[in-house]
PyMOL Python script that loads the backbone (N, CA, C, O; Angstrom):
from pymol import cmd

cmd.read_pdbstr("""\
ATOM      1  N   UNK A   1     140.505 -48.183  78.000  1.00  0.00           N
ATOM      2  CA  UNK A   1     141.177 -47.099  77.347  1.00  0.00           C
ATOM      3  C   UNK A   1     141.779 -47.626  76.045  1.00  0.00           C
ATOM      4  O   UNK A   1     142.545 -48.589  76.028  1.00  0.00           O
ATOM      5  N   UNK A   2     141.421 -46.990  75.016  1.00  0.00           N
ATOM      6  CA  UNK A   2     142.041 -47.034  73.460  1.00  0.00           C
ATOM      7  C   UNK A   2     142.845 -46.175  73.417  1.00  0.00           C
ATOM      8  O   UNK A   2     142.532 -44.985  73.406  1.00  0.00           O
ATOM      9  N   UNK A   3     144.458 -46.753  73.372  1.00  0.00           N
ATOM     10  CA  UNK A   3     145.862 -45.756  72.603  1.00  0.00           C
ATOM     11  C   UNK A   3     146.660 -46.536  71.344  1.00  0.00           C
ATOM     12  O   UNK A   3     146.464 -47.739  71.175  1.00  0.00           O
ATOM     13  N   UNK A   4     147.428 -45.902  70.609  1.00  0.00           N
ATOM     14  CA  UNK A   4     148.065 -46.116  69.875  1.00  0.00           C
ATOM     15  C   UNK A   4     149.399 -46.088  70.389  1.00  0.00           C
ATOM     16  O   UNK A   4     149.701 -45.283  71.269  1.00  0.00           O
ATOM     17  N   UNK A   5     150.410 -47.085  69.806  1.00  0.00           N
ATOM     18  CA  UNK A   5     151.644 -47.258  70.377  1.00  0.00           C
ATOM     19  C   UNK A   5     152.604 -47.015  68.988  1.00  0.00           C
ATOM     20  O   UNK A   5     152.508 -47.792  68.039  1.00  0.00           O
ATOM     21  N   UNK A   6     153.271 -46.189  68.974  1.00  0.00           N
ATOM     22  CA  UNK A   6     154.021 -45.610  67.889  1.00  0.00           C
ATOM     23  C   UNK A   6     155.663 -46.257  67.959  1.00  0.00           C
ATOM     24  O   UNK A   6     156.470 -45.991  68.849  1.00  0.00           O
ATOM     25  N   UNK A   7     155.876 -47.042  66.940  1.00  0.00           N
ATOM     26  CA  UNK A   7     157.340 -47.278  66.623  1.00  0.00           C
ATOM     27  C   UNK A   7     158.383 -46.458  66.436  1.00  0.00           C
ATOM     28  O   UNK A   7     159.525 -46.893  66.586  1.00  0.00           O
ATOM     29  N   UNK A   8     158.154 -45.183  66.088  1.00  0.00           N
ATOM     30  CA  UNK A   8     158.630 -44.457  65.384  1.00  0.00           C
ATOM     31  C   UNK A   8     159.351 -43.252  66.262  1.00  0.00           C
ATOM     32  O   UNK A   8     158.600 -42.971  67.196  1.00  0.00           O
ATOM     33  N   UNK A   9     160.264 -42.639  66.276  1.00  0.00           N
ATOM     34  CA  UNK A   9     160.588 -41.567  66.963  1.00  0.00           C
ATOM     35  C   UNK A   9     159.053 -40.646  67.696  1.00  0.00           C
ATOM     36  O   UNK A   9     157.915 -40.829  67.263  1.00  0.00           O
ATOM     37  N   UNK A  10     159.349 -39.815  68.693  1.00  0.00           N
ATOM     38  CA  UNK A  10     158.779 -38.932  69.192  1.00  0.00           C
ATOM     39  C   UNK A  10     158.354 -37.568  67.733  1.00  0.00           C
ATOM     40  O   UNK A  10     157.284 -37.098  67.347  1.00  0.00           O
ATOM     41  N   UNK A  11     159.516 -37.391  67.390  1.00  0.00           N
ATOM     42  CA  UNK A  11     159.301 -36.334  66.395  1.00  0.00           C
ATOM     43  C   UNK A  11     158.254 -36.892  65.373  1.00  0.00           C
ATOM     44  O   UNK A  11     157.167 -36.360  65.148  1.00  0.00           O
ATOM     45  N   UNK A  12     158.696 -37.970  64.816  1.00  0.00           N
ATOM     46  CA  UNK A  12     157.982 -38.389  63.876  1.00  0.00           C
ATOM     47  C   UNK A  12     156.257 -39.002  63.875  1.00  0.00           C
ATOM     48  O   UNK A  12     155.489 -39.165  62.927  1.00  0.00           O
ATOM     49  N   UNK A  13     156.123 -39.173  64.930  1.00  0.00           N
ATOM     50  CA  UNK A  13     154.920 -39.563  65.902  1.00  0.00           C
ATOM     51  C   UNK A  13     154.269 -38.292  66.106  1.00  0.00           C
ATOM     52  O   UNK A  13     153.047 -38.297  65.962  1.00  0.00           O
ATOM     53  N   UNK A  14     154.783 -37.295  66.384  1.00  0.00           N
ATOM     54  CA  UNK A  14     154.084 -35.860  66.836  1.00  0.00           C
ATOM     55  C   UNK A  14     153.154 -35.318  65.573  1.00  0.00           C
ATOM     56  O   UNK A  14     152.042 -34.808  65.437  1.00  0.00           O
ATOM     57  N   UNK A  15     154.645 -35.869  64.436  1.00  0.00           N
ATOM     58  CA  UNK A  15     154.276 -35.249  62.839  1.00  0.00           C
ATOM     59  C   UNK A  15     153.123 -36.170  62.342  1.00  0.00           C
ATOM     60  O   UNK A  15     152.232 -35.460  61.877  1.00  0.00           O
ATOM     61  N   UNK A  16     152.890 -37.182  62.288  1.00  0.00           N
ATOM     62  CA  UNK A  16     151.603 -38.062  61.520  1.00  0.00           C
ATOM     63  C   UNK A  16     150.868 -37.961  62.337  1.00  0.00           C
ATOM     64  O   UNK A  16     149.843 -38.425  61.839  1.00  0.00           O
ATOM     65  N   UNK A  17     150.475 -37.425  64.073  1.00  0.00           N
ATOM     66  CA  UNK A  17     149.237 -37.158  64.663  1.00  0.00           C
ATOM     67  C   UNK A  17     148.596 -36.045  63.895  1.00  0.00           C
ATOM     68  O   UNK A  17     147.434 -36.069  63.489  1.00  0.00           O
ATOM     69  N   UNK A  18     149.483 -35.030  63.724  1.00  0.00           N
ATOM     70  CA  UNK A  18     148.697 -33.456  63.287  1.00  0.00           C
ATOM     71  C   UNK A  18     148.535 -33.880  61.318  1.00  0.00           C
ATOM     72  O   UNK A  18     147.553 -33.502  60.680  1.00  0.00           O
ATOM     73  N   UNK A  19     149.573 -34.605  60.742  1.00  0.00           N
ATOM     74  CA  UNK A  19     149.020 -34.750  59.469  1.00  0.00           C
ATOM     75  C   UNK A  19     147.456 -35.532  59.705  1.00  0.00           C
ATOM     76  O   UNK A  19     146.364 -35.441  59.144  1.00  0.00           O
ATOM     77  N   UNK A  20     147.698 -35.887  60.211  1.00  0.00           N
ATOM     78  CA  UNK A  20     146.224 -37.609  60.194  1.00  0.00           C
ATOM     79  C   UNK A  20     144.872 -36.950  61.427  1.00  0.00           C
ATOM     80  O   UNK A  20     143.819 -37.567  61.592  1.00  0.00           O
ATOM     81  N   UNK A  21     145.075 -36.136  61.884  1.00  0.00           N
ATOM     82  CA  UNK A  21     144.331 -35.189  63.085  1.00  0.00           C
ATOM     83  C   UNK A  21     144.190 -36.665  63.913  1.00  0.00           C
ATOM     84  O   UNK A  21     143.070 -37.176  63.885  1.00  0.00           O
ATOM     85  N   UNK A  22     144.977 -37.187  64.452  1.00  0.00           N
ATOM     86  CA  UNK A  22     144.491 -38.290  65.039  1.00  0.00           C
ATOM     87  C   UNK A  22     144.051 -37.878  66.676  1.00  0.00           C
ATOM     88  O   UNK A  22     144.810 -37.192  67.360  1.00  0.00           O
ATOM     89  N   UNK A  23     142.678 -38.406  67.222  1.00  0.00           N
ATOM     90  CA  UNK A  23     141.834 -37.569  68.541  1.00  0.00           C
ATOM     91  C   UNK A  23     142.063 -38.460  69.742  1.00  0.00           C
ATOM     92  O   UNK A  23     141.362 -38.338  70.746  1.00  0.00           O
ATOM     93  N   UNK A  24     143.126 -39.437  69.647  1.00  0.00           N
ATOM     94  CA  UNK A  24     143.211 -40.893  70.310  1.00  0.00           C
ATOM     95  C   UNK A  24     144.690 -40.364  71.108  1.00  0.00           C
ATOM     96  O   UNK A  24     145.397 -39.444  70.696  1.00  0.00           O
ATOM     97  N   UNK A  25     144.909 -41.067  72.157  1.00  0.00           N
ATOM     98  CA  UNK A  25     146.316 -40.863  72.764  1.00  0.00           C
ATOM     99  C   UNK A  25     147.124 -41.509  72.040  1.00  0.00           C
ATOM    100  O   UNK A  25     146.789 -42.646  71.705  1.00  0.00           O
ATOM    101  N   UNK A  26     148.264 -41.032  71.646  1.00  0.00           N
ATOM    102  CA  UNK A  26     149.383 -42.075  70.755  1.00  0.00           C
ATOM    103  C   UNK A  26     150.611 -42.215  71.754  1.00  0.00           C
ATOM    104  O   UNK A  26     150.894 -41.098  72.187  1.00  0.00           O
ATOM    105  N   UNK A  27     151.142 -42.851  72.083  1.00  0.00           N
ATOM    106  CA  UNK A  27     152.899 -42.878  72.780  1.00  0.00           C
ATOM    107  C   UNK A  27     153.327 -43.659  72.053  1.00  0.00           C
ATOM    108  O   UNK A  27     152.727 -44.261  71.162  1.00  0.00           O
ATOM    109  N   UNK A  28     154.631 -43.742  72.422  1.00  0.00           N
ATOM    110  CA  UNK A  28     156.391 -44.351  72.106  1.00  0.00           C
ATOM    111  C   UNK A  28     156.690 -45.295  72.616  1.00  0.00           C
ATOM    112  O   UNK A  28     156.692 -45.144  73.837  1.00  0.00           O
ATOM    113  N   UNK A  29     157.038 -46.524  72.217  1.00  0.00           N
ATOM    114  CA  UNK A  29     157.234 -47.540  73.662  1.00  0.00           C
ATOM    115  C   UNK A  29     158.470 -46.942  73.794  1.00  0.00           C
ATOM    116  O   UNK A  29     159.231 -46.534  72.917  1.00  0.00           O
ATOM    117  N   UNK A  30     158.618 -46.938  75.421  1.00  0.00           N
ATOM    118  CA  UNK A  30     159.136 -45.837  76.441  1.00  0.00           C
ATOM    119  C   UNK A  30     160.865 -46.901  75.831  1.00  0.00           C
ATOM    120  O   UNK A  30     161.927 -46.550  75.316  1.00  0.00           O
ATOM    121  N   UNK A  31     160.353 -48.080  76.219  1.00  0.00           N
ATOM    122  CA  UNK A  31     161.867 -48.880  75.685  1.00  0.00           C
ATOM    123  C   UNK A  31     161.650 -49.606  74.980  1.00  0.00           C
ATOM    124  O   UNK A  31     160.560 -50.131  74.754  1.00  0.00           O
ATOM    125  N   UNK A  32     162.964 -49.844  74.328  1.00  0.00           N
ATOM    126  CA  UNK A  32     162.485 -50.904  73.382  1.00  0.00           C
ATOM    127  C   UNK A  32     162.543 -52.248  73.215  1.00  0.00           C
ATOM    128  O   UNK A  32     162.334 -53.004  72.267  1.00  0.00           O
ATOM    129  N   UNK A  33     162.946 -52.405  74.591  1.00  0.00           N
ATOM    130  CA  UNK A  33     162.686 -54.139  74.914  1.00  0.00           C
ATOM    131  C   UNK A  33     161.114 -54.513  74.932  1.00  0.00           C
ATOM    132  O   UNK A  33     160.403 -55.518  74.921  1.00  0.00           O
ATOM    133  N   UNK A  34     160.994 -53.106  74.968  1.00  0.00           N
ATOM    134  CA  UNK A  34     159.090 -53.780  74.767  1.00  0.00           C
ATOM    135  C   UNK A  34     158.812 -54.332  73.868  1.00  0.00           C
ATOM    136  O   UNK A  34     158.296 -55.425  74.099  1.00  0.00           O
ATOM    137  N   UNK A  35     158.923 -54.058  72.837  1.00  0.00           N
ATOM    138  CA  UNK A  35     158.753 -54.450  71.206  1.00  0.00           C
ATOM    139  C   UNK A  35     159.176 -55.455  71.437  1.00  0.00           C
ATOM    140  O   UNK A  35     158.520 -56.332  70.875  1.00  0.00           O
ATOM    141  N   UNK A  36     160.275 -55.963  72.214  1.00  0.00           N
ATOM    142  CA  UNK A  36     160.537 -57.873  72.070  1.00  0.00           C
ATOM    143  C   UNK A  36     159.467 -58.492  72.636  1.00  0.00           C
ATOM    144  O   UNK A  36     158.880 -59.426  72.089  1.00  0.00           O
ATOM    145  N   UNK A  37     159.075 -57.885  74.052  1.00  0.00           N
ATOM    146  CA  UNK A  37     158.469 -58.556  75.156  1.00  0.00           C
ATOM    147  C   UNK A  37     157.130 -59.000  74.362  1.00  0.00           C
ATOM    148  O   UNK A  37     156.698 -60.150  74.284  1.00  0.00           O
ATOM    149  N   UNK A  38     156.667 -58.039  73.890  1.00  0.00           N
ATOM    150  CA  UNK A  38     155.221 -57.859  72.959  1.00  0.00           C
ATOM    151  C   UNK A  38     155.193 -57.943  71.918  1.00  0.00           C
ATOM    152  O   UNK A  38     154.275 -57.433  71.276  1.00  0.00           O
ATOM    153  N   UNK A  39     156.429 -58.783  71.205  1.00  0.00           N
ATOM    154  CA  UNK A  39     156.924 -59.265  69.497  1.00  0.00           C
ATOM    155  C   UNK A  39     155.804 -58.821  68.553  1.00  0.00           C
ATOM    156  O   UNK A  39     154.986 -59.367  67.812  1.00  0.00           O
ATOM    157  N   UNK A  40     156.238 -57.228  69.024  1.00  0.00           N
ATOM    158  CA  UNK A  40     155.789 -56.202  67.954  1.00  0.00           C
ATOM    159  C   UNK A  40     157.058 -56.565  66.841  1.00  0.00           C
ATOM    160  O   UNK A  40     158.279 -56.475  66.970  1.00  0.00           O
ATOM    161  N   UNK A  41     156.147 -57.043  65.621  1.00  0.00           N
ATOM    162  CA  UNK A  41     157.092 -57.269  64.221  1.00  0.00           C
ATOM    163  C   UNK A  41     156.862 -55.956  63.215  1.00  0.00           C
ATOM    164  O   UNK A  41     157.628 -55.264  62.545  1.00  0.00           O
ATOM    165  N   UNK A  42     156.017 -55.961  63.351  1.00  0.00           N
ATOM    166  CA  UNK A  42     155.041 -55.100  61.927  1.00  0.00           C
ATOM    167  C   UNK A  42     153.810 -54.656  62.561  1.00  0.00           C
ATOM    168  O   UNK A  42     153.270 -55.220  63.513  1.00  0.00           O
ATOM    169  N   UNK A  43     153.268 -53.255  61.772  1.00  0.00           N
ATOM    170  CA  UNK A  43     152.369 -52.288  61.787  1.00  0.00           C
ATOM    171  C   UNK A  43     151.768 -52.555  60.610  1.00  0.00           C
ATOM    172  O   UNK A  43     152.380 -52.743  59.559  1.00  0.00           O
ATOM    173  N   UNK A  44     149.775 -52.597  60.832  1.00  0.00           N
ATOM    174  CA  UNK A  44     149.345 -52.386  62.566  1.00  0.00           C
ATOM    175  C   UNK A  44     149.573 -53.814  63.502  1.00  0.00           C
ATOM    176  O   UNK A  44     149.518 -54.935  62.996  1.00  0.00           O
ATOM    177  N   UNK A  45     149.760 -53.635  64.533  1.00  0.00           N
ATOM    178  CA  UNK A  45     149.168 -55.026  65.452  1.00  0.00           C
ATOM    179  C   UNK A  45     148.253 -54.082  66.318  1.00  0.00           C
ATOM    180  O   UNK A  45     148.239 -52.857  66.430  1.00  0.00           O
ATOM    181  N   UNK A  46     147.465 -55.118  66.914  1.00  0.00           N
ATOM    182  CA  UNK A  46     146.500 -54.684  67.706  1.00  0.00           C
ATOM    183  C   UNK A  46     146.676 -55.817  68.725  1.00  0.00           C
ATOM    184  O   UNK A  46     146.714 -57.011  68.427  1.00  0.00           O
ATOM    185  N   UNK A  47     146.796 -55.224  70.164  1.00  0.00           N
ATOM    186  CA  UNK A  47     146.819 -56.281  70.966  1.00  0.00           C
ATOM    187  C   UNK A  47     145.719 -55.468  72.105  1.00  0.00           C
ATOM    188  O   UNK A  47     145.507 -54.256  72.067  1.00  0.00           O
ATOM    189  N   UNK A  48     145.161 -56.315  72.991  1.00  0.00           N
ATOM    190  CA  UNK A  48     144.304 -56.310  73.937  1.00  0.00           C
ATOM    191  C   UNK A  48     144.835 -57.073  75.247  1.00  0.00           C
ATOM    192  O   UNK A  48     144.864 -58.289  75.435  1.00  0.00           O
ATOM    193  N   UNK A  49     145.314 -55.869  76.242  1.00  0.00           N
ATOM    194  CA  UNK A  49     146.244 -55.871  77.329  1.00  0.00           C
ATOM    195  C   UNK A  49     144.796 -56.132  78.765  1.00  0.00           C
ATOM    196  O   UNK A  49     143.620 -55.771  78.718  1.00  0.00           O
ATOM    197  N   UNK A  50     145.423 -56.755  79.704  1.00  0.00           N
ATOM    198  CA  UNK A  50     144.276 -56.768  80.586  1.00  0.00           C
ATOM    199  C   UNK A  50     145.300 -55.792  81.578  1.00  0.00           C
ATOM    200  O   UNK A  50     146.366 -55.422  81.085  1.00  0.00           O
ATOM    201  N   UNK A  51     145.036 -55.485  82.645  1.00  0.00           N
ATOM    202  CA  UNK A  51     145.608 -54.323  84.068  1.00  0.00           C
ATOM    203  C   UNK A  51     146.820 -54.846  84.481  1.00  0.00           C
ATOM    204  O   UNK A  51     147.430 -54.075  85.221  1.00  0.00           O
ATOM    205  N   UNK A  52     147.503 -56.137  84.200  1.00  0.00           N
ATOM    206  CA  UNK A  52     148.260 -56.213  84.947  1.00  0.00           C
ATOM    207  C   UNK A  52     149.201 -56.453  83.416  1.00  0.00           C
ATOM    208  O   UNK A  52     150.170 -57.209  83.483  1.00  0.00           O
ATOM    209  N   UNK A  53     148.903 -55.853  82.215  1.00  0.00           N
ATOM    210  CA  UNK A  53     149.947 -56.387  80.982  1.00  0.00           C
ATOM    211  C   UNK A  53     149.698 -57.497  80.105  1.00  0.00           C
ATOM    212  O   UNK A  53     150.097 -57.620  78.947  1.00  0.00           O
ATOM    213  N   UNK A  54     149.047 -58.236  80.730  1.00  0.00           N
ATOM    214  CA  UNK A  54     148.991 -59.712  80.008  1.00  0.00           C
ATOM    215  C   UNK A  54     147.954 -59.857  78.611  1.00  0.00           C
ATOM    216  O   UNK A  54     146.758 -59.569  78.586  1.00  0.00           O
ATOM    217  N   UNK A  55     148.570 -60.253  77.765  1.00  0.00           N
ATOM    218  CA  UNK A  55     147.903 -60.596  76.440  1.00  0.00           C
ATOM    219  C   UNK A  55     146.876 -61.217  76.391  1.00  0.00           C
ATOM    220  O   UNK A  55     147.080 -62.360  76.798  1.00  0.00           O
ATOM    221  N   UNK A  56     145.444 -60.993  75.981  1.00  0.00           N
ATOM    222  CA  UNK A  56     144.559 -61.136  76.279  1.00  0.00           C
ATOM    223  C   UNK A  56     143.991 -61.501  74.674  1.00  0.00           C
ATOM    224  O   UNK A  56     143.412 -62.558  74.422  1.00  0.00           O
ATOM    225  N   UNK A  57     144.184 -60.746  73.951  1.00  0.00           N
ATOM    226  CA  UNK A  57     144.361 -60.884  72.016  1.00  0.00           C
ATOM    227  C   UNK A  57     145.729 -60.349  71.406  1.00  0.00           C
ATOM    228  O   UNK A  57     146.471 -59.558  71.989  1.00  0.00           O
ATOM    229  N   UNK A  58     145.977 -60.952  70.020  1.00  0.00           N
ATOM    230  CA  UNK A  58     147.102 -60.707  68.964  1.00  0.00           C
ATOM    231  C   UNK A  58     146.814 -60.660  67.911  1.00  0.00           C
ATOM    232  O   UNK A  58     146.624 -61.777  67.430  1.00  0.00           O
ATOM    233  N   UNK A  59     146.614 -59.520  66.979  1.00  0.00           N
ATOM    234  CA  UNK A  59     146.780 -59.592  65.468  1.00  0.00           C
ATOM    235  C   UNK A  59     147.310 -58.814  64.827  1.00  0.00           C
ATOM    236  O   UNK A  59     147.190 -57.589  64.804  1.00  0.00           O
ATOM    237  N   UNK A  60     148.138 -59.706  64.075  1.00  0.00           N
ATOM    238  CA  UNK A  60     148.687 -58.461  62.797  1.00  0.00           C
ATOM    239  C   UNK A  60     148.229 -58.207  61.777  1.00  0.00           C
ATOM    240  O   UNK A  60     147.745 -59.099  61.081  1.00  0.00           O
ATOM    241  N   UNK A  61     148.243 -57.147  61.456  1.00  0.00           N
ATOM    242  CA  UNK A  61     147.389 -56.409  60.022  1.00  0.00           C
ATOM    243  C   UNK A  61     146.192 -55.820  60.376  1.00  0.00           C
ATOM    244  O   UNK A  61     145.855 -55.585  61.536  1.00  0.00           O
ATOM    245  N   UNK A  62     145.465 -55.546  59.259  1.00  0.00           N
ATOM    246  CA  UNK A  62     144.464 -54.714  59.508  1.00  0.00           C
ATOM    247  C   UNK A  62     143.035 -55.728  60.167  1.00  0.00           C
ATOM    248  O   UNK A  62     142.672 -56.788  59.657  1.00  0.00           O
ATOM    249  N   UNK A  63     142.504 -55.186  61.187  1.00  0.00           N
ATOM    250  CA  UNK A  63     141.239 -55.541  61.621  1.00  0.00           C
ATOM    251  C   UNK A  63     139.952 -56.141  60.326  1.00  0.00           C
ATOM    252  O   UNK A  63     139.605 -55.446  59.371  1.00  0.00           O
ATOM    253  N   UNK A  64     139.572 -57.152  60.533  1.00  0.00           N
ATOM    254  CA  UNK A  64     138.557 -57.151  59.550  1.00  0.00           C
ATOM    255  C   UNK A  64     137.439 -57.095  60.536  1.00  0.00           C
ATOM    256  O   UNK A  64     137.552 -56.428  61.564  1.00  0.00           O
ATOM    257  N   UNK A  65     136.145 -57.916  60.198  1.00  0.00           N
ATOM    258  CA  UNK A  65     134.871 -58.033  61.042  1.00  0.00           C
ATOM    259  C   UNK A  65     134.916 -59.052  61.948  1.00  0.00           C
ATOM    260  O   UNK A  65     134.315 -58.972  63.020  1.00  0.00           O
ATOM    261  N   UNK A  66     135.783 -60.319  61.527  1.00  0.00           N
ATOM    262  CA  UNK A  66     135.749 -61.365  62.279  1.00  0.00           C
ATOM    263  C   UNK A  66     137.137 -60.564  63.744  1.00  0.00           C
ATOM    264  O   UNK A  66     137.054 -60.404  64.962  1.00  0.00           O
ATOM    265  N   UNK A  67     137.949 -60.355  62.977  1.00  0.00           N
ATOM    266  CA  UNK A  67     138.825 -59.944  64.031  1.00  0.00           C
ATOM    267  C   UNK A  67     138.477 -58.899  65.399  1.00  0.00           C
ATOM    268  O   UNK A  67     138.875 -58.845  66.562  1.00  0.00           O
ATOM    269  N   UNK A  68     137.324 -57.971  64.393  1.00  0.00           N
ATOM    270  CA  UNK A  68     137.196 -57.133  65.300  1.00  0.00           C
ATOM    271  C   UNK A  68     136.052 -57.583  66.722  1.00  0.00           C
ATOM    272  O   UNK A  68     135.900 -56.940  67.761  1.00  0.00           O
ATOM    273  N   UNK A  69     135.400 -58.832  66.332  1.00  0.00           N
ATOM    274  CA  UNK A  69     134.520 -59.450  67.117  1.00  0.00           C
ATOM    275  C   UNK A  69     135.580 -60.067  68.179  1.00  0.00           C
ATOM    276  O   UNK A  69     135.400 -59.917  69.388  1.00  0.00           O
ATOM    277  N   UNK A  70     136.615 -60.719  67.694  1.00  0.00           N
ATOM    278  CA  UNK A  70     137.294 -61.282  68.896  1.00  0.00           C
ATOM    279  C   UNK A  70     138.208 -60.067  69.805  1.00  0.00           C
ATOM    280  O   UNK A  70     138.808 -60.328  70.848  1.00  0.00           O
ATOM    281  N   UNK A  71     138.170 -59.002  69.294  1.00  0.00           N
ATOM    282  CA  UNK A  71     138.462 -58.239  70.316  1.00  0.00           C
ATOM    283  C   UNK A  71     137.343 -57.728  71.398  1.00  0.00           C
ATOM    284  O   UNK A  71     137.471 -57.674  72.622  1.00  0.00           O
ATOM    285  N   UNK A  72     136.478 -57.455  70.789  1.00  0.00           N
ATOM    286  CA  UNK A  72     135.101 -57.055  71.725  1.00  0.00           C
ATOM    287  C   UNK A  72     135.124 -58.216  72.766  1.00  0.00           C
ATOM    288  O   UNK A  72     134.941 -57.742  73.888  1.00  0.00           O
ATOM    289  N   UNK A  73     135.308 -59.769  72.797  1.00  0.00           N
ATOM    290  CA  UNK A  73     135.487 -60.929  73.231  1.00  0.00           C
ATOM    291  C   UNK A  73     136.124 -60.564  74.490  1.00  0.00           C
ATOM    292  O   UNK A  73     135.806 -60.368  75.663  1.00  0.00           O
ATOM    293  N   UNK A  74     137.466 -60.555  73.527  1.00  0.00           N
ATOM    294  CA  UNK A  74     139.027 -60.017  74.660  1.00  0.00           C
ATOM    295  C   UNK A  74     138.620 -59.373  75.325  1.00  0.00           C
ATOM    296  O   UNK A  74     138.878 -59.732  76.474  1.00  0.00           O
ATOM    297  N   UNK A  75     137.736 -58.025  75.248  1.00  0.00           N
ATOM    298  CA  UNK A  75     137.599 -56.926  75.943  1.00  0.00           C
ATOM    299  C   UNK A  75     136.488 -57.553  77.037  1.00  0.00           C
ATOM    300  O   UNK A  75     136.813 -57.565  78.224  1.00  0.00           O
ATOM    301  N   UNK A  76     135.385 -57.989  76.699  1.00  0.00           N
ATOM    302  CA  UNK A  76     134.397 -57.987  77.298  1.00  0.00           C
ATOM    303  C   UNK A  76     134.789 -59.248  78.695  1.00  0.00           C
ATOM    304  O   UNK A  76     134.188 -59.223  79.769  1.00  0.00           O
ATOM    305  N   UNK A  77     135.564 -59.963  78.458  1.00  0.00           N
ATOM    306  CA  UNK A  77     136.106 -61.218  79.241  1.00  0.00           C
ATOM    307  C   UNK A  77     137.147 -60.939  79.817  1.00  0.00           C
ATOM    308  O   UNK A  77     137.035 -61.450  80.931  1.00  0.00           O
ATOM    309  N   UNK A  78     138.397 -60.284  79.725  1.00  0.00           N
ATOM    310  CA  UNK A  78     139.386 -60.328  79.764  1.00  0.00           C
ATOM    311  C   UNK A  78     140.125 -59.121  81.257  1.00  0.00           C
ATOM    312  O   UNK A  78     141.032 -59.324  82.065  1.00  0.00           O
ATOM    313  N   UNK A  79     139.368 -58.135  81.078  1.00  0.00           N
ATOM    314  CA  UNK A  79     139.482 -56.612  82.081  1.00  0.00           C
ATOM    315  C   UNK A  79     139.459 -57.079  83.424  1.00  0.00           C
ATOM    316  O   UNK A  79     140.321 -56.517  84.100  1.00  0.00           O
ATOM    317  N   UNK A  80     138.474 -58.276  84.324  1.00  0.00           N
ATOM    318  CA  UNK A  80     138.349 -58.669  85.315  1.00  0.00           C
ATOM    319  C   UNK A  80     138.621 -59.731  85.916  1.00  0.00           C
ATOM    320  O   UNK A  80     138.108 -60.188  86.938  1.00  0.00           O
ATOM    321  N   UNK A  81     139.803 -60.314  84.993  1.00  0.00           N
ATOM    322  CA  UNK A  81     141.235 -61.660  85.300  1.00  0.00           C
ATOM    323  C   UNK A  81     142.331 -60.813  85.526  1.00  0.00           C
ATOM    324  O   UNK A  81     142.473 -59.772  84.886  1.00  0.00           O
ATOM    325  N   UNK A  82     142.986 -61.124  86.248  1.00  0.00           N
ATOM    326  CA  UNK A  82     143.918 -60.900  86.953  1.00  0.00           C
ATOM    327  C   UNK A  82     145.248 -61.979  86.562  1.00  0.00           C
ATOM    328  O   UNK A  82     146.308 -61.904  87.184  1.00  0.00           O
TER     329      UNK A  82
END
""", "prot")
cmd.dss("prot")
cmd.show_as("cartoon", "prot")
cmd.util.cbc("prot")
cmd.orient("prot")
């Protein structure tokens, strides 16, 4: 599953889905000790979570080609560790 995790208020999150038509699930981290736990600094990061939470990939900024290969990596390896 691909979501987006929004820093930003609920309101303000609601408002850049419908400006941006975004077709993806977006949420709020629910708390915000998450953002420590997952040293969310700066937007975008992209991280690649396996079922039980655990960091599997980390990057900040925008995806290039090389980056986006080591996520396919993360993904393709990572879903069936525990």
């Amino acid at each position: 599953m691909v979501l987006a995790i929004s820093l930003d208020s609920v309101g303000i999150t609601r408002q850049y889905m419908r400006t941006n038509d975004l077709r993806y699930l977006v949420v709020t981290f629910p708390q915000r000790k998450l953002e420590r736990l997952y040293r969310v600094s700066a937007v975008p990061q992209t991280l690649v979570l396996n079922s039980v939470g655990t960091v599997l990939y980390a990057k900040t900024g925008l995806l290039q080609n090389g980056s986006v290969d080591s996520v396919y990596t993360a993904l393709a390896g990572g879903f069936g560790r525990r």
